[in-house]
C-alpha positions as YAML, in Angstrom:
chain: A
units: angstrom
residues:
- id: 1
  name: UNK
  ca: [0.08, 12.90, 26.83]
- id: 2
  name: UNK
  ca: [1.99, 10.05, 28.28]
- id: 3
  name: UNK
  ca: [5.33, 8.06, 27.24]
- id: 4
  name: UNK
  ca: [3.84, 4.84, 25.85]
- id: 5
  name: UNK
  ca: [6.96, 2.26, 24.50]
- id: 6
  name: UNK
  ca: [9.13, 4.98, 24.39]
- id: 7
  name: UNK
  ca: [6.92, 7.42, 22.58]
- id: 8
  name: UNK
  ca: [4.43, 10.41, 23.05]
- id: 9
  name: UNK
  ca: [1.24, 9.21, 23.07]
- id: 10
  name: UNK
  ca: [-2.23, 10.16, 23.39]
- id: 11
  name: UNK
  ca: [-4.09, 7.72, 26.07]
- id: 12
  name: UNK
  ca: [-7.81, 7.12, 25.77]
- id: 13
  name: UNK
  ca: [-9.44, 4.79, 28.86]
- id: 14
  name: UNK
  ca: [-12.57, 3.16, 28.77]
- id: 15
  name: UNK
  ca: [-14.26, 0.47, 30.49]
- id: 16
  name: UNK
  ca: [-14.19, -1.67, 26.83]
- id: 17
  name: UNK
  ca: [-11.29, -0.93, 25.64]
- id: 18
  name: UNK
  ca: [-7.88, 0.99, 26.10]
- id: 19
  name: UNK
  ca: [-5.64, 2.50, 23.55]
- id: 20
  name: UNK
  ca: [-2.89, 4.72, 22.80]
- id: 21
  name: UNK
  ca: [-1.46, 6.67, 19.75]
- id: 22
  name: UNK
  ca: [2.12, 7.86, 19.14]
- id: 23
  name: UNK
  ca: [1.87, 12.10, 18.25]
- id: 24
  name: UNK
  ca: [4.51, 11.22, 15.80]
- id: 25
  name: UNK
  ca: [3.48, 9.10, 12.98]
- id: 26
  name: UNK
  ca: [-0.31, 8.09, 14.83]
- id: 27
  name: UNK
  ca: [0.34, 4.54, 15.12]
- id: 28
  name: UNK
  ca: [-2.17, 2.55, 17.43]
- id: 29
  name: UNK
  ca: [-0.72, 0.27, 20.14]
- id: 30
  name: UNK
  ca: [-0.72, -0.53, 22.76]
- id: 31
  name: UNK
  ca: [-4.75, -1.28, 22.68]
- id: 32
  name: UNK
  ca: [-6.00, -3.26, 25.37]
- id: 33
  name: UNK
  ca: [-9.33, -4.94, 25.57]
- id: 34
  name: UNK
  ca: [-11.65, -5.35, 28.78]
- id: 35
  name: UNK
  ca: [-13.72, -8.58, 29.32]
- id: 36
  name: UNK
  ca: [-14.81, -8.55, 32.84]
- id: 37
  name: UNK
  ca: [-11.19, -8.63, 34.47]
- id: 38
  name: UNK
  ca: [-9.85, -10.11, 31.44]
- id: 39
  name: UNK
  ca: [-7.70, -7.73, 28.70]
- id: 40
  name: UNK
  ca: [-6.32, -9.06, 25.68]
- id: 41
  name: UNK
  ca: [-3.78, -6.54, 23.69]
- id: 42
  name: UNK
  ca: [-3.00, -7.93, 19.76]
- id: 43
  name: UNK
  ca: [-1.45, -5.10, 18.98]
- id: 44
  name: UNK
  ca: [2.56, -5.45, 17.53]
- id: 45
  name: UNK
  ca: [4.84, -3.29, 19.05]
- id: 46
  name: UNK
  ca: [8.55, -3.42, 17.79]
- id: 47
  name: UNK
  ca: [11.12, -4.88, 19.69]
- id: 48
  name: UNK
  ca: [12.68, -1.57, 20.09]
- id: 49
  name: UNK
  ca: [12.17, 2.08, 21.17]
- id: 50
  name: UNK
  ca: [12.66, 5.22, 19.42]
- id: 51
  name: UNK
  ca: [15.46, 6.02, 21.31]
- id: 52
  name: UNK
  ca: [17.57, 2.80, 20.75]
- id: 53
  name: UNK
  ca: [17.79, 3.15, 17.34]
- id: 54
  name: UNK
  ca: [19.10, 5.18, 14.45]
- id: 55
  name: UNK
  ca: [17.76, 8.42, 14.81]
- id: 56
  name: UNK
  ca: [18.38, 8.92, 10.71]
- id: 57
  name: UNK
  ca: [15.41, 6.26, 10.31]
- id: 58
  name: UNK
  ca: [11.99, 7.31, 9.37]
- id: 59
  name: UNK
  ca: [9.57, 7.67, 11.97]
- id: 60
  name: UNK
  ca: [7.45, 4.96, 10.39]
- id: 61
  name: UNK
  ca: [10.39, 2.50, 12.07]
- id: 62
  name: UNK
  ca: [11.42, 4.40, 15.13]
- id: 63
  name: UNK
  ca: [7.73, 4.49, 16.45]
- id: 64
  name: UNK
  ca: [6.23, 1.13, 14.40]
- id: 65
  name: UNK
  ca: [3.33, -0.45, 16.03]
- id: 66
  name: UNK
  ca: [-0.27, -1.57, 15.80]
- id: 67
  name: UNK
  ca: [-2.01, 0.20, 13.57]
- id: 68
  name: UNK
  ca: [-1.38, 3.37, 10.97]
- id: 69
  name: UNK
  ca: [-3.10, 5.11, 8.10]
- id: 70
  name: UNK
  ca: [-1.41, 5.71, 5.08]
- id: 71
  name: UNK
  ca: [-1.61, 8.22, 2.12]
- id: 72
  name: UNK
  ca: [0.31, 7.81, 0.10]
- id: 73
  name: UNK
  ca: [0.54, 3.86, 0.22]
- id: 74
  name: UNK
  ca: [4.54, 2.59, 0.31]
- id: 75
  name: UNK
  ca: [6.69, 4.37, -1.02]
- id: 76
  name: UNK
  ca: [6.63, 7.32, -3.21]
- id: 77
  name: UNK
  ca: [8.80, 9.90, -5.06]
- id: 78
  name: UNK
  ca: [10.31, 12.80, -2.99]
- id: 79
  name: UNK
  ca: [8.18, 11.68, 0.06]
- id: 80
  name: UNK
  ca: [8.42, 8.94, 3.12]
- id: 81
  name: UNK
  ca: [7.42, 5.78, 2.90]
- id: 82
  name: UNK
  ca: [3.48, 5.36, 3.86]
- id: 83
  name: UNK
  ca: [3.36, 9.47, 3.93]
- id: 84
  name: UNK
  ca: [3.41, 11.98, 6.28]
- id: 85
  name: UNK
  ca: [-0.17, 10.10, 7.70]
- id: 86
  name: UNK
  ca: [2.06, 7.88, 8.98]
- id: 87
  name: UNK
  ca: [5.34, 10.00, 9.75]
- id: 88
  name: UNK
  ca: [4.68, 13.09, 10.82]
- id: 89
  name: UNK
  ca: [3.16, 14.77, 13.64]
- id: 90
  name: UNK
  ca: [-0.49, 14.69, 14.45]
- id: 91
  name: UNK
  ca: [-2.66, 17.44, 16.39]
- id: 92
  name: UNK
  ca: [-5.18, 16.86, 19.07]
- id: 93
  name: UNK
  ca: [-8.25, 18.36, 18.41]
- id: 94
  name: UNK
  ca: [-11.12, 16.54, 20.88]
- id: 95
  name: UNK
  ca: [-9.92, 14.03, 23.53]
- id: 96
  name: UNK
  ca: [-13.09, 12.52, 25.82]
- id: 97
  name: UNK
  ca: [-14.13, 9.67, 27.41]
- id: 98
  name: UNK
  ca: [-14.61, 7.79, 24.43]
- id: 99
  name: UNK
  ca: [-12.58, 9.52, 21.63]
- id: 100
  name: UNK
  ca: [-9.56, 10.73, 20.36]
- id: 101
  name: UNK
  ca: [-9.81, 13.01, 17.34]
- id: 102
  name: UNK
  ca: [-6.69, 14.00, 15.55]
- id: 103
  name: UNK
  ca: [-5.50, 16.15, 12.27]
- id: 104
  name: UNK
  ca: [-2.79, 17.12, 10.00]
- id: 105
  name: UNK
  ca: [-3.72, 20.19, 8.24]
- id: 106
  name: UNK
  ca: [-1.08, 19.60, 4.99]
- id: 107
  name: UNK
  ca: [0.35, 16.27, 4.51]
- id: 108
  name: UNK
  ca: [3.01, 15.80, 1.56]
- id: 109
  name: UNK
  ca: [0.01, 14.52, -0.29]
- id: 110
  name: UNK
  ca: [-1.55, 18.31, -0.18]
- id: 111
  name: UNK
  ca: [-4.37, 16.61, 2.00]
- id: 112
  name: UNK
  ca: [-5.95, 17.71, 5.29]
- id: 113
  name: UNK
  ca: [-6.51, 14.70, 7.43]
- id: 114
  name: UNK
  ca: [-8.45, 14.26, 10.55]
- id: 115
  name: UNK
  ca: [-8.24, 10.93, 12.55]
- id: 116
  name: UNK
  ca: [-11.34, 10.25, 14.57]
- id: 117
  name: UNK
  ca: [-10.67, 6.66, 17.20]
- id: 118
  name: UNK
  ca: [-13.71, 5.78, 19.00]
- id: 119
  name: UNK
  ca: [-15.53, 3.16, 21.23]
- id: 120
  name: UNK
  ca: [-18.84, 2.61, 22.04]
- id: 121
  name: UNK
  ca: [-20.82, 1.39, 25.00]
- id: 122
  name: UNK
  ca: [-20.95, -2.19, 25.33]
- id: 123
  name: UNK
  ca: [-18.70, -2.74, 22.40]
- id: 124
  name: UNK
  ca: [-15.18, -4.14, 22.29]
- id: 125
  name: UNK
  ca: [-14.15, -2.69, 19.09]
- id: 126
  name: UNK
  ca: [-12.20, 0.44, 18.05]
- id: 127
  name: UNK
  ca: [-14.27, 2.60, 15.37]
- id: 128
  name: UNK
  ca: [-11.36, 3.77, 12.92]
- id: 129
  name: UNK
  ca: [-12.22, 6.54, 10.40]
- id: 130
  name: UNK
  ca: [-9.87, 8.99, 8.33]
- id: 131
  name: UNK
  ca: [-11.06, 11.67, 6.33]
- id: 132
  name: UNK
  ca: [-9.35, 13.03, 3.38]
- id: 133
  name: UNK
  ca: [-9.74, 16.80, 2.75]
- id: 134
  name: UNK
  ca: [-8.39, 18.78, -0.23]
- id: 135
  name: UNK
  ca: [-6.86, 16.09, -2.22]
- id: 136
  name: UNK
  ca: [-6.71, 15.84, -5.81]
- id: 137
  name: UNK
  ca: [-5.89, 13.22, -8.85]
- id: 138
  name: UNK
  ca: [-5.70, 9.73, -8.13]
- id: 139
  name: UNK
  ca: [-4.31, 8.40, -4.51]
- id: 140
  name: UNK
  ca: [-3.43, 4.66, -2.91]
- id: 141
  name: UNK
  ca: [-3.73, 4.61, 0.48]
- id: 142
  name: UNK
  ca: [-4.28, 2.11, 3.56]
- id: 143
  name: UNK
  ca: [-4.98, 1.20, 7.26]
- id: 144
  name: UNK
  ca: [-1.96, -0.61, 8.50]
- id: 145
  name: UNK
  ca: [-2.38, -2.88, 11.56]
- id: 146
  name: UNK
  ca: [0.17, -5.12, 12.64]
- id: 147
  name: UNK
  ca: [-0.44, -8.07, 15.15]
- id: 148
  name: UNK
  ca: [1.64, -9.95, 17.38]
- id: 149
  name: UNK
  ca: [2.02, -13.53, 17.32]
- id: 150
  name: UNK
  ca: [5.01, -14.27, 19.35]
- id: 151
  name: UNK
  ca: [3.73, -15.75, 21.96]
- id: 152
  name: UNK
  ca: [2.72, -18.71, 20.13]
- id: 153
  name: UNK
  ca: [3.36, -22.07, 18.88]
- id: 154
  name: UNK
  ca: [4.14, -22.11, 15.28]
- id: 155
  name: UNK
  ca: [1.43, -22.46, 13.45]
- id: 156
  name: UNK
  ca: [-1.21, -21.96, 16.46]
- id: 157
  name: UNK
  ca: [-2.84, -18.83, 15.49]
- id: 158
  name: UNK
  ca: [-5.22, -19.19, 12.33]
- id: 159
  name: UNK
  ca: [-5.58, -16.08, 9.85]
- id: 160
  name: UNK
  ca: [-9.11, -15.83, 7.47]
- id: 161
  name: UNK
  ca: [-10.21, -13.48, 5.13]
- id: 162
  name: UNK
  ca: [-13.55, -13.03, 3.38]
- id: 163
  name: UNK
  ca: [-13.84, -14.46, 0.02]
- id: 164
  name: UNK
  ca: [-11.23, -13.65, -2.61]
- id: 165
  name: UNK
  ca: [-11.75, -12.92, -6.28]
- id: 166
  name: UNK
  ca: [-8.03, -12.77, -6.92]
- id: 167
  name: UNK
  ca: [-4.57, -13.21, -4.94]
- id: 168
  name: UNK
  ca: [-1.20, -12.81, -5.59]
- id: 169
  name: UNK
  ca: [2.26, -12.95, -4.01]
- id: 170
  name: UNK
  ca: [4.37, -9.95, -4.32]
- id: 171
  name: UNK
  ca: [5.42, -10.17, -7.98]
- id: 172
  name: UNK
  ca: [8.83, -8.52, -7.12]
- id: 173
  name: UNK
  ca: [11.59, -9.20, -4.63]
- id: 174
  name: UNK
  ca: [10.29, -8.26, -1.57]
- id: 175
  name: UNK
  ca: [12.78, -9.73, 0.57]
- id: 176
  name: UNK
  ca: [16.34, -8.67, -1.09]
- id: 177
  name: UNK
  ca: [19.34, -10.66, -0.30]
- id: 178
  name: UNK
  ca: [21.67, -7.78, -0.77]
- id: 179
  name: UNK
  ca: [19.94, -6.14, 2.12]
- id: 180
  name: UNK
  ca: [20.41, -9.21, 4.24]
- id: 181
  name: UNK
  ca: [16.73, -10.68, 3.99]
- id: 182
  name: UNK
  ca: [15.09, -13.81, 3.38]
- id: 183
  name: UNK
  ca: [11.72, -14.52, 1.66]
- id: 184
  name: UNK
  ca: [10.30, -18.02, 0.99]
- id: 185
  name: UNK
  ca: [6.93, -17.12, -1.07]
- id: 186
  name: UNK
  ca: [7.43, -17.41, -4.68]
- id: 187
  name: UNK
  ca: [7.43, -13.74, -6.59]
- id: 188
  name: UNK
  ca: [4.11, -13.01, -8.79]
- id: 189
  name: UNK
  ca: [2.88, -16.64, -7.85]
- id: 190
  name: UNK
  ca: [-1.04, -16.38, -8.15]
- id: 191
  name: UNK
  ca: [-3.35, -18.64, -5.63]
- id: 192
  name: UNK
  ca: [-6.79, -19.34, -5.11]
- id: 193
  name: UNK
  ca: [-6.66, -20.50, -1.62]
- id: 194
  name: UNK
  ca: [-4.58, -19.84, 1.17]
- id: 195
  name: UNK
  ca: [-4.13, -22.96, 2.58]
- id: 196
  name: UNK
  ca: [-1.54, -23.55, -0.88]
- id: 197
  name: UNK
  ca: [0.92, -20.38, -1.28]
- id: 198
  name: UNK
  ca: [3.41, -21.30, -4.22]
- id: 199
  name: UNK
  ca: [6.92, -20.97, -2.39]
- id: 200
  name: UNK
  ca: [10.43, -20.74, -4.25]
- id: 201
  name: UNK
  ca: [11.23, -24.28, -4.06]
- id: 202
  name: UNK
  ca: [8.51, -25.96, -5.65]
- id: 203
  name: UNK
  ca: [6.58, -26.90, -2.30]
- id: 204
  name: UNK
  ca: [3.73, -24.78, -1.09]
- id: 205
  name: UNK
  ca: [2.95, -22.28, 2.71]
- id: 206
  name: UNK
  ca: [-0.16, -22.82, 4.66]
- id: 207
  name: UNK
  ca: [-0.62, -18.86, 5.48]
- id: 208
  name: UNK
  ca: [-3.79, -19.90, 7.50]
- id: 209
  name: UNK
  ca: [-1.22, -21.04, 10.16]
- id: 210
  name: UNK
  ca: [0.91, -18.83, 12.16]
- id: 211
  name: UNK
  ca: [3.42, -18.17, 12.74]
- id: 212
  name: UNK
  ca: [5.47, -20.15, 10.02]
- id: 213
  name: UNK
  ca: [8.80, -21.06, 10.68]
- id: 214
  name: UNK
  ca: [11.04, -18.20, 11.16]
- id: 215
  name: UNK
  ca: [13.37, -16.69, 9.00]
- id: 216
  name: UNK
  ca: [11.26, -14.89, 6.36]
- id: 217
  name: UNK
  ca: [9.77, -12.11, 5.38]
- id: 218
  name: UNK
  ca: [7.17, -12.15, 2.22]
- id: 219
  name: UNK
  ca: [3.73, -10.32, 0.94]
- id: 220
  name: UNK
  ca: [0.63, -11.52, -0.25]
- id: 221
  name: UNK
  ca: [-2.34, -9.49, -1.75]
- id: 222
  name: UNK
  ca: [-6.15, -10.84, -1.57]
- id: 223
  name: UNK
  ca: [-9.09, -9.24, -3.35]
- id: 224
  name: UNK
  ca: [-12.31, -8.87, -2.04]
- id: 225
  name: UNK
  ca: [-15.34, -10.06, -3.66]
- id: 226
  name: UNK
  ca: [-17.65, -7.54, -3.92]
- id: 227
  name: UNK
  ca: [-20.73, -7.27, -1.61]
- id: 228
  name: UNK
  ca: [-23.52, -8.78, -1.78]
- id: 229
  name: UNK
  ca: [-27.02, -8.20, 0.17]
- id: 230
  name: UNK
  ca: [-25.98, -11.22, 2.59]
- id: 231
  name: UNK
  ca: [-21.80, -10.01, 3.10]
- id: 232
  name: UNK
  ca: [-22.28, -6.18, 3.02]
- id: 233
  name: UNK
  ca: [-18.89, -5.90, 4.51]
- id: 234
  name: UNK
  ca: [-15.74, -7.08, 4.27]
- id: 235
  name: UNK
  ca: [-13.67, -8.52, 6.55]
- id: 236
  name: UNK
  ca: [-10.14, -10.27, 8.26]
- id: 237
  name: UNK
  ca: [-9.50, -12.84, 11.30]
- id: 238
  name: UNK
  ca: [-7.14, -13.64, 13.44]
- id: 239
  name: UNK
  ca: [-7.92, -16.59, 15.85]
- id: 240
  name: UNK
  ca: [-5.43, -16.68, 19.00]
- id: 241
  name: UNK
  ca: [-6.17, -19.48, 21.93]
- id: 242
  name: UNK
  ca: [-9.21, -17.65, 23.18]
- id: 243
  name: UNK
  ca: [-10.26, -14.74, 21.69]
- id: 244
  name: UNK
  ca: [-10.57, -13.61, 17.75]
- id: 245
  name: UNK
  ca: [-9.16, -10.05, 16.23]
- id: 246
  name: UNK
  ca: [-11.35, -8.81, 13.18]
- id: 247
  name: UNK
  ca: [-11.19, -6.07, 10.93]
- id: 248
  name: UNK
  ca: [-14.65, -5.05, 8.97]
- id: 249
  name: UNK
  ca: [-14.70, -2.56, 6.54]
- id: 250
  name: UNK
  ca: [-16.56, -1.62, 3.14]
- id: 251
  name: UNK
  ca: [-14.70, -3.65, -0.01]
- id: 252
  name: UNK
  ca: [-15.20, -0.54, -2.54]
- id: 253
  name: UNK
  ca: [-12.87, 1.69, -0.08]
- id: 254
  name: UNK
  ca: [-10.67, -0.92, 0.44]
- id: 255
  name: UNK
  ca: [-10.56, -3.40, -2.43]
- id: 256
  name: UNK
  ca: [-7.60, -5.56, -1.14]
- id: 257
  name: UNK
  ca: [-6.21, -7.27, 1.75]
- id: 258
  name: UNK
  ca: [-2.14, -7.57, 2.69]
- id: 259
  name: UNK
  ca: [-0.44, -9.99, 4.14]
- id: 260
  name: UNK
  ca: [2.88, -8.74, 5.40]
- id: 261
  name: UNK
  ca: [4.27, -11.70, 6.88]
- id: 262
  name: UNK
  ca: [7.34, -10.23, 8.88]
- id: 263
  name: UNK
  ca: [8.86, -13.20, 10.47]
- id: 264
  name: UNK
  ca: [12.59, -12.80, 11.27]
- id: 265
  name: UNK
  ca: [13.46, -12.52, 7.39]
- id: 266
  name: UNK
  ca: [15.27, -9.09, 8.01]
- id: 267
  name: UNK
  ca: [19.06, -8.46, 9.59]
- id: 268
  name: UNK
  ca: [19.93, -5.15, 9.10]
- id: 269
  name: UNK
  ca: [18.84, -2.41, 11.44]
- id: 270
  name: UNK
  ca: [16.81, -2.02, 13.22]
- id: 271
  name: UNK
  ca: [15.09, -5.16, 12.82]
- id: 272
  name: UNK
  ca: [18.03, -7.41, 13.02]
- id: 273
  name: UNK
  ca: [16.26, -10.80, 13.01]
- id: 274
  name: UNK
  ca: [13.92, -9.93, 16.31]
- id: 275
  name: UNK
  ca: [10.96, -8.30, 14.24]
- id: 276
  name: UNK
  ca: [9.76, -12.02, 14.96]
- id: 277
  name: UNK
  ca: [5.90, -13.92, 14.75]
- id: 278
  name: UNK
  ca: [4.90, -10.27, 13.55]
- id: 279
  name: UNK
  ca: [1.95, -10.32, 10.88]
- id: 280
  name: UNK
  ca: [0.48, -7.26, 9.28]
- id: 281
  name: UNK
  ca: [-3.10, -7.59, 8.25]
- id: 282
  name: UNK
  ca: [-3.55, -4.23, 5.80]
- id: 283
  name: UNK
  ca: [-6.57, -3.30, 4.04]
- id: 284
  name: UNK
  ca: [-5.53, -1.11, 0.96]
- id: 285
  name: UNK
  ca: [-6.07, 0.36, -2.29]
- id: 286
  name: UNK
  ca: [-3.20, 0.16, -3.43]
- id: 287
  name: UNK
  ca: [-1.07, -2.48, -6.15]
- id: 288
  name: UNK
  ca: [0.60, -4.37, -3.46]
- id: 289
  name: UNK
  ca: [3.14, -2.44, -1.19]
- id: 290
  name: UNK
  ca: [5.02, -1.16, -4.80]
- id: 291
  name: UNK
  ca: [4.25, 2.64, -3.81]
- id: 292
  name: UNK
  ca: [2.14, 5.46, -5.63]
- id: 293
  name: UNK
  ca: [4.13, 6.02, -8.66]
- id: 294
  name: UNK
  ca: [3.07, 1.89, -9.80]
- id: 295
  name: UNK
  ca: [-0.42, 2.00, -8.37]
- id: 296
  name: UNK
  ca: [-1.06, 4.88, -10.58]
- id: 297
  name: UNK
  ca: [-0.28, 2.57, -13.83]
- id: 298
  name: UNK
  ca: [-2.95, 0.93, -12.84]
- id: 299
  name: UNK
  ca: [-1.73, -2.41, -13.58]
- id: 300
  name: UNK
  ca: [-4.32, -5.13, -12.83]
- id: 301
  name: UNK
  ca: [-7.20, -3.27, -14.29]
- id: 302
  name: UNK
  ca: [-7.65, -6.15, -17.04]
- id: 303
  name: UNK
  ca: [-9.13, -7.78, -13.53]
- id: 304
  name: UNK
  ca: [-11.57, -5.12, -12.75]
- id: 305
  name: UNK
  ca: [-8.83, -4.48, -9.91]
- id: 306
  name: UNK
  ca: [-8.54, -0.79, -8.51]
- id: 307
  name: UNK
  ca: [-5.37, 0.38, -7.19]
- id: 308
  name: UNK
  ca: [-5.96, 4.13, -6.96]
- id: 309
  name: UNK
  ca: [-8.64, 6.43, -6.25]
- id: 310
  name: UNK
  ca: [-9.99, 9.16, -7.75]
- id: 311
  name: UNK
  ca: [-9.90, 12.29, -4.93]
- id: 312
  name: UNK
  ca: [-11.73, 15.62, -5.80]
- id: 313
  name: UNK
  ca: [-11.36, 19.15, -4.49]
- id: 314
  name: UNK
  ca: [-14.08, 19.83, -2.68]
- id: 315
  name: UNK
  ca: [-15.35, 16.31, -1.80]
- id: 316
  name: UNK
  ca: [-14.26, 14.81, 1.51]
- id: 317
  name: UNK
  ca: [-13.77, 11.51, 1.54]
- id: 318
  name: UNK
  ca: [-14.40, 9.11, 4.64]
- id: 319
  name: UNK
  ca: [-12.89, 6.21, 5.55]
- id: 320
  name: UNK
  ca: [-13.85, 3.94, 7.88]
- id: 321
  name: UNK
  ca: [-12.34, 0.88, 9.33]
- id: 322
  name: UNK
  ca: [-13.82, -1.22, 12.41]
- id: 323
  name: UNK
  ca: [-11.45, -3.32, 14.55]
- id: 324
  name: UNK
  ca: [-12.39, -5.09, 17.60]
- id: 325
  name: UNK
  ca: [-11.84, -8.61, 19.81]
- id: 326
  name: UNK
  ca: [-14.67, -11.50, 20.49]
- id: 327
  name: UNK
  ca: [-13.75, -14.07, 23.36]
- id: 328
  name: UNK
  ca: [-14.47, -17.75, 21.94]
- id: 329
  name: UNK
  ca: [-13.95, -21.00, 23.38]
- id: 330
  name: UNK
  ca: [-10.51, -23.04, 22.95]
- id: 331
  name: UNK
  ca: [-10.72, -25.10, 19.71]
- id: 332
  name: UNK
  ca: [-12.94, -22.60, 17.74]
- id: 333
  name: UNK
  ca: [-10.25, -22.59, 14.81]
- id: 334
  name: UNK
  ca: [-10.04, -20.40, 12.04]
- id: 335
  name: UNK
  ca: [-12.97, -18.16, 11.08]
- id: 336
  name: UNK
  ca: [-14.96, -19.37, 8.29]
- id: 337
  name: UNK
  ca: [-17.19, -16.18, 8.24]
- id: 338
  name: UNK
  ca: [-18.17, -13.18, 9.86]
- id: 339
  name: UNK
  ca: [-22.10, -12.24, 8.88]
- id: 340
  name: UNK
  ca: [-24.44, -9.42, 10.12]
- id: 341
  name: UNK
  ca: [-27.37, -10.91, 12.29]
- id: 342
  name: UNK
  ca: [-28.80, -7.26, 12.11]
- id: 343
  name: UNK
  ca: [-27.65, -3.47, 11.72]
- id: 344
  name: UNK
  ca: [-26.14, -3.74, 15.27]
- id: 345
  name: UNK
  ca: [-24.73, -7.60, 15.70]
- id: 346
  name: UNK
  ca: [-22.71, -9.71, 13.75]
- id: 347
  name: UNK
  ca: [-21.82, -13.16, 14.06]
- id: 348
  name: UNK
  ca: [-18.21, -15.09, 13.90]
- id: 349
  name: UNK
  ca: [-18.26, -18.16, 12.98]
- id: 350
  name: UNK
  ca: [-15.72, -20.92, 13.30]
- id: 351
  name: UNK
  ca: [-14.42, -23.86, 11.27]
- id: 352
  name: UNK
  ca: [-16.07, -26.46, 13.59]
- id: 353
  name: UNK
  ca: [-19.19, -25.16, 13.73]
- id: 354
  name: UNK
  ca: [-19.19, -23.03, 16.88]
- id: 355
  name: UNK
  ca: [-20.02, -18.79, 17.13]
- id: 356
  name: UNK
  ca: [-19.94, -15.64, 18.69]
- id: 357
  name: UNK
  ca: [-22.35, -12.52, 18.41]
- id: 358
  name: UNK
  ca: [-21.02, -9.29, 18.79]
- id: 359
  name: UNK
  ca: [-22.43, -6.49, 19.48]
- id: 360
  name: UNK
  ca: [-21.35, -3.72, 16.32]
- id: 361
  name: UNK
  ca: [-22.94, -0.99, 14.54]
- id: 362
  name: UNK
  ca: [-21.61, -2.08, 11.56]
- id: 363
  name: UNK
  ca: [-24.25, -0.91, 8.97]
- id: 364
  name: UNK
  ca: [-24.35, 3.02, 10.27]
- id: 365
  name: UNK
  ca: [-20.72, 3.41, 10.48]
- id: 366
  name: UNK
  ca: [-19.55, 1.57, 6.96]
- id: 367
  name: UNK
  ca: [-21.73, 2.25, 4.55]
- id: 368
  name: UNK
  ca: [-23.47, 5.63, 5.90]
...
């Protein structure tokens, strides 16, 4: 165990990739990845430290960071926000070379979680799986990482998803003024591409651009078109000068993508207008970020949208997420796809035509 950013953290060290995870809440960051003598870390952490803030404040915000799993989704009644999966203390159960496996035996949810963060040979990607234990009824839930875009211009980095079916600004006030916080997107505004987000005052964002200009904090939901025999998986890009952060996963246990586009739009504490170029890029099922109490109406199932899941006594329920980094040449622009070549590479593709293969086990560990 080490102090990491101020917090307790479990350390694994490998010659791909590096990463740490708080004991209190299990958030992800800082994770480091190895190309030669190169690293890359795009992994948010918050411009603060537990211990300079308000202890009073849920864990979620003392230790935020990188990436989290939450169940419940949001908020909930008589619980903390994002659940005790991403609150509370987790247990060590294996640490090796290669992995970090962690559990909480009762969440507020009832469920038994294990963690299980992994890398392989070869590979510079983190293999990301929760499973759910002991749960019952229907459940959102969500893999929470956050990225950090500080560092650049406005508008340098370029954000991708796969193919939508359906997308949607928050349809409530995300940002409130009473609570001192800006938004610019317009509330319950639906888009097909996003390249045109409807804002407030008639014009429209380019959310393939980031940062935007500060001063705003907003949320936008995308959902994933289902598979198909040539796009098995799912996935979300973020291009920085010279390398590319993806996300893969399976579509039908993670329906949706988030945008939470947490750019300077908040002033009270502890974010006080420094939570800056920050971009959160969470795969969900879930309706939005309104909490478990909404998602259970099930409101967009006129779409064919889930926003819950059924969970079962007796049937565990896996989910895995695979996150990872591919160097690419200055000028490779946004992604325009990510595509399996075969069961153990996959190729990024840019808007001008150039690539990357990467080596990933992509088929064994999503859709086994």
């Amino acid at each position: 165990m080490e102090i990491i950013h101020g917090s307790r953290s479990f350390f694994v060290s490998t010659p791909e990739v590096d990463f740490a995870v708080t004991a209190q809440g299990g958030h992800m960051a800082p994770v480091d990845f190895y190309f030669e003598d190169y690293a890359v870390s795009p992994y948010a952490l918050a411009p603060w430290q537990p211990d300079g803030v308000d202890a009073s404040l849920p864990p979620l915000l003392t230790q935020l960071r990188g990436d989290f799993f939450c169940l419940p989704f949001a908020g909930q009644s008589g619980g903390a926000p994002h659940g005790d999966t991403a609150n509370d203390t987790w247990d060590l159960v294996v640490q090796s070379d290669r992995e970090l496996v962690l559990e909480m035996r009762k969440t507020d949810s009832g469920a038994h979680v294990t963690k299980r963060l992994s890398v392989r040979e070869g590979q510079p990607l983190v293999y990301s799986e929760h499973v759910v234990e002991g749960l019952c009824g229907e459940w959102n839930y969500g893999n929470h990482p956050i990225l950090d875009f500080s560092d650049l211009a406005q508008g340098q980095g370029r954000l991708a998803v796969s193919p939508f079916r359906w997308a949607s600004v928050y349809d409530g006030v995300f940002a409130n003024p009473d609570a001192g916080e800006t938004g610019r997107l317009k509330e319950g505004a639906r888009f097909e591409s996003l390249t045109a987000v409807p804002c407030k005052d008639g014009s429209t964002m380019d959310l393939t651009h980031y940062p935007t200009p500060p001063g705003h904090e907003d949320l936008v939901m995308m959902v994933n078109e289902p598979a198909t025999p040539d796009q098995p998986f799912a996935w979300s890009a973020a291009t920085f000068d010279d390398h590319v952060w993806f996300s893969l996963k399976n579509a039908k246990d993670f329906p949706a993508t988030l945008f939470w586009i947490s750019n300077g739009g908040r002033s009270a504490h502890p974010w006080e207008s420094r939570h800056l170029g920050r971009l959160g890029i969470e795969e969900v099922c879930s309706h939005f970020c309104n909490g478990l109490e909404i998602s259970r109406e099930n409101r967009l199932a006129d779409f064919g949208i889930p926003t819950t899941r059924l969970f079962e006594e007796g049937q565990p329920v896996r989910l895995p997420v695979i996150q990872g980094v591919a160097l690419v040449e200055q000028g490779f622009g946004q992604v325009s796809s990510i595509l399996p070549i075969d069961d153990h590479t996959i190729a990024i593709n840019g808007e001008q035509g150039a690539y990357v293969h990467v080596k990933c086990d992509w088929k064994e560990f999503l859709l086994s």
